[in-house]
N, C-alpha and C positions, 0 to 999 in steps of 0.2 A: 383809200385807206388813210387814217388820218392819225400821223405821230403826235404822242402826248407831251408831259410836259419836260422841258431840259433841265435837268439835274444831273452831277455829275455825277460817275460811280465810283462807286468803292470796290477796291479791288480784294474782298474778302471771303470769295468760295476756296473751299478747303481745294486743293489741287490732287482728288480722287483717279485723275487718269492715269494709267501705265504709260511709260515710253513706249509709243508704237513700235513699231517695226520701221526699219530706215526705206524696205522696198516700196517705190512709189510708182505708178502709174501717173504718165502723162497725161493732161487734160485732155476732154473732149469735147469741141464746141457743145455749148448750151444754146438752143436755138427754140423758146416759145413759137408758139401759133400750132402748127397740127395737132390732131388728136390720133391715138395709137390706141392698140388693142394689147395687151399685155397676156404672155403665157401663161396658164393656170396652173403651175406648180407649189410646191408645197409652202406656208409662212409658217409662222410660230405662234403657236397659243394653242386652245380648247377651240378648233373652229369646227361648224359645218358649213359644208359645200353643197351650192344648187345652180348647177350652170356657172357664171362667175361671180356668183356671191358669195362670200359667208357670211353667217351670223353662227353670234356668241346665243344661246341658251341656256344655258348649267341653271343652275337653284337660282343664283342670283338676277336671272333675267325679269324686265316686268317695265312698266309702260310708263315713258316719259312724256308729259303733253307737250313738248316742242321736240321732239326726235327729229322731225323733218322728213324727206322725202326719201333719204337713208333710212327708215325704219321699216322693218317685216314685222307685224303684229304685235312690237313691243321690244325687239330684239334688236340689237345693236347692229347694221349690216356693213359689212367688213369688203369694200367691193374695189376692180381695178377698172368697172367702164367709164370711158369716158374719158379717162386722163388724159393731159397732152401730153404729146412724145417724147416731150422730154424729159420726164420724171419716168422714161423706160429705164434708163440705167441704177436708179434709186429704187423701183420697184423686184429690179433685178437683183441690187446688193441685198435687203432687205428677206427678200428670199433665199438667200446662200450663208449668208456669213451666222458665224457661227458666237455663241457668246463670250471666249478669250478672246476672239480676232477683236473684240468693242474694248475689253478691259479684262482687267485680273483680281477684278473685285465682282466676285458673285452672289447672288443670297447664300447666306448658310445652311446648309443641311438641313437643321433644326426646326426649321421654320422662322426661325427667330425675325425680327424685322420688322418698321412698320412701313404694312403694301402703300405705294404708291403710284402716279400715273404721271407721265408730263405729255404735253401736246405738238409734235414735232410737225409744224404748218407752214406746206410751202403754198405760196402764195402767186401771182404776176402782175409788177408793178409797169412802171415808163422803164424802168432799167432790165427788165427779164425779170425771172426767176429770184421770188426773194422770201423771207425768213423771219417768221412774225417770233419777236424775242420780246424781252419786260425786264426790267429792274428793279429786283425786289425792295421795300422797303427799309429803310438803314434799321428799323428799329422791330424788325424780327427775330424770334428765337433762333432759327436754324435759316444757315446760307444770307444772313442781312445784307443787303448792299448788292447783292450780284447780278448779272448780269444772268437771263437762263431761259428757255423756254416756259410757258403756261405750263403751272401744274401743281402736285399738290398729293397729299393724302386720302386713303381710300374713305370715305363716310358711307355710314353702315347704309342708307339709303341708296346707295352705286350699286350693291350688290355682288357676287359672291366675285373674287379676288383671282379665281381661280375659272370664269368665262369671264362674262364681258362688263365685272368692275372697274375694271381698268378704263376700258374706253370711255363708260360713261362718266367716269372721274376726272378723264384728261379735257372731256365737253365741258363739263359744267366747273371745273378750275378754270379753264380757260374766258367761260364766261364771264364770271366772278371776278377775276383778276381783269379781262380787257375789253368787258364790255361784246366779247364779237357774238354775234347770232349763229349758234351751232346747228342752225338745219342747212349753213349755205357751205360746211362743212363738208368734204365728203373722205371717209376714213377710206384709208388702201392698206394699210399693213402695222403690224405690230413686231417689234425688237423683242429679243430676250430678254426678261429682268434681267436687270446688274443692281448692285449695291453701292451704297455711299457709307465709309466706316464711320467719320465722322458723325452722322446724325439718324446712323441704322435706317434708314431709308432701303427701301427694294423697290427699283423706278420699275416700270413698264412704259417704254418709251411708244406709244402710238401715233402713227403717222399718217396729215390729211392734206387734201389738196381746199383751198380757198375757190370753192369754186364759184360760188357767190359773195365775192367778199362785201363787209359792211364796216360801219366805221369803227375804229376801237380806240381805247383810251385809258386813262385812270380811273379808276371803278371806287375806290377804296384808297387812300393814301395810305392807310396803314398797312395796307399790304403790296402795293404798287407803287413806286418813283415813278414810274414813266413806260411807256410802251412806244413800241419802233421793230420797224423790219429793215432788211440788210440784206441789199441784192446778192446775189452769189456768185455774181461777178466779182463784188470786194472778199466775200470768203477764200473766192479761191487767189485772188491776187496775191502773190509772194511778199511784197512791200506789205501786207497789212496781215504778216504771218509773223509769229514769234513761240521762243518756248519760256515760257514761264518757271522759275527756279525758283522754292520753298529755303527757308532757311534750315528747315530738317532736311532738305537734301531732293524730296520730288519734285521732277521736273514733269510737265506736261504740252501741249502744243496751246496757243492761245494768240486771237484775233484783235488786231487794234479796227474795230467798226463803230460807227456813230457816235465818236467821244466815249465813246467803253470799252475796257479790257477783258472780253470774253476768255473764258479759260474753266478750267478742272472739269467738273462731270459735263458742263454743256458746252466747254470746249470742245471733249475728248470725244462725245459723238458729232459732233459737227465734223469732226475731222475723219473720223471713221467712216462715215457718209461720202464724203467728200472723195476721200480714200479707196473704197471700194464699188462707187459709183463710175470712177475713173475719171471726174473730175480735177483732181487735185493737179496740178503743177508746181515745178521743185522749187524749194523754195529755201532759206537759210536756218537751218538747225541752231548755229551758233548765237543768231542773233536772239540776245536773253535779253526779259524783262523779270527783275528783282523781286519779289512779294515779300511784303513784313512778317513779323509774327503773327498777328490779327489777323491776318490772313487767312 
């Protein structure tokens, strides 16, 4: 996997996450190499089930010519074989938790929003277990400068919003932005939409394992500074834990990792991940990192 280029970031995503909950769960060794079989209980979204697959169908399904070896005749397939074992406790949080336990910004009723997808891609590097993230370009409309998982806006050609736009949104963002090859992708699960008030955004946060990884990169400057992953070893390390404090007053959890200040919407699931993965170990609440206004 091959990190892009060094530019520093800008510490200016809107700080969208709620104060968690102070309850934390101790960490649980993270140990790559075996492969596990995961229970087949319920996830979230529009799925069907065949044995341990799903696939998305709805109106919006229909045939990408790189789908890869995750595809059923066109269809997005949503599957847990094959993972290694240690993303049982991520496949297990991802299964349970419920959409305030992530945050306390929801879609609206209304429908109001525009749908969007990001690509939550864990990966296995020389250090274990790690976390393909990107920093957006300083000179975007929405979220400039920050630090966040691949991802992006639903385009009408993804398909219906409501099965499986989402995940084809979160592939082919993901491409666009970092270059990586979405057949060596293999999706496992999908999060509840949440929302970002700032830029009416309704994420659907979907989640895949790099099981072929390739190299990735800047694709695009105008839309990419830089791409890099971040063992989860330094996510969960306490020293490279902080809470971020707005000058309107919210605060959220946020990561000092690869010369960046990860924080707000893709702090707040990384933490929530982390959280109810049983990952996380305790770490200092007090210690605050200031954001400007621009922020």
């Amino acid at each position: 996997m091959t990190h892009a280029s060094n530019t520093h970031s800008r510490h200016d995503e809107p700080d969208t996450h709620r104060t968690h909950d102070e309850t934390g769960t101790h960490g649980t060794q993270i140990e790559p190499g075996t492969h596990g079989t995961q229970n087949e209980s319920g996830t979230h979204g529009t799925l069907n089930e065949t044995g341990s697959h799903r696939t998305y169908d709805g109106p919006g399904a229909h045939h990408r010519s790189h789908e890869g070896p995750d595809s059923d005749n066109g269809r997005v397939v949503v599957t847990k074989d094959g993972l290694p074992a240690w993303l049982d406790p991520v496949v297990h949080a991802v299964e349970t938790v419920e959409p305030l336990q992530l945050s306390r910004f929801l879609p609206p009723s209304n429908g109001a929003g525009r749908q969007s997808a990001v690509l939550i891609l864990f990966g296995e590097g020389v250090r274990g277990p790690e976390l393909l993230l990107m920093e957006r370009a300083s000179s975007l409309r929405s979220h400039a400068g920050q630090p966040s998982f691949p991802g992006g806006a639903l385009d009408p050609q993804d398909g219906d919003p409501k099965a499986d736009g989402p995940l084809r949104a979160a592939l082919r963002e993901a491409e666009e932005e970092t270059g990586l090859d979405p057949s060596g992708v293999q999706l496992f699960g999908v999060l509840p939409k949440l929302y970002i008030p700032v830029s009416s955004f309704v994420v659907t946060p979907v989640l895949g394992w790099w099981r072929e990884p390739t190299p990735v990169g800047v694709v695009d400057p105008a839309e990419t500074a830089r791409v890099f992953t971040v063992p989860v070893a330094d996510l969960t390390n306490p020293a490279h834990r902080a809470t971020t404090v707005h000058p309107s007053g919210h605060r959220g959890p946020a990561f000092l990792v690869e010369s960046a200040l990860v924080w707000g919407f893709t702090a707040g699931i990384i933490d929530r991940l982390l959280h109810y993965a049983g990952w996380e170990l305790p770490w200092d609440r007090e210690k605050q990192v200031p954001l400007d206004w621009r922020a």
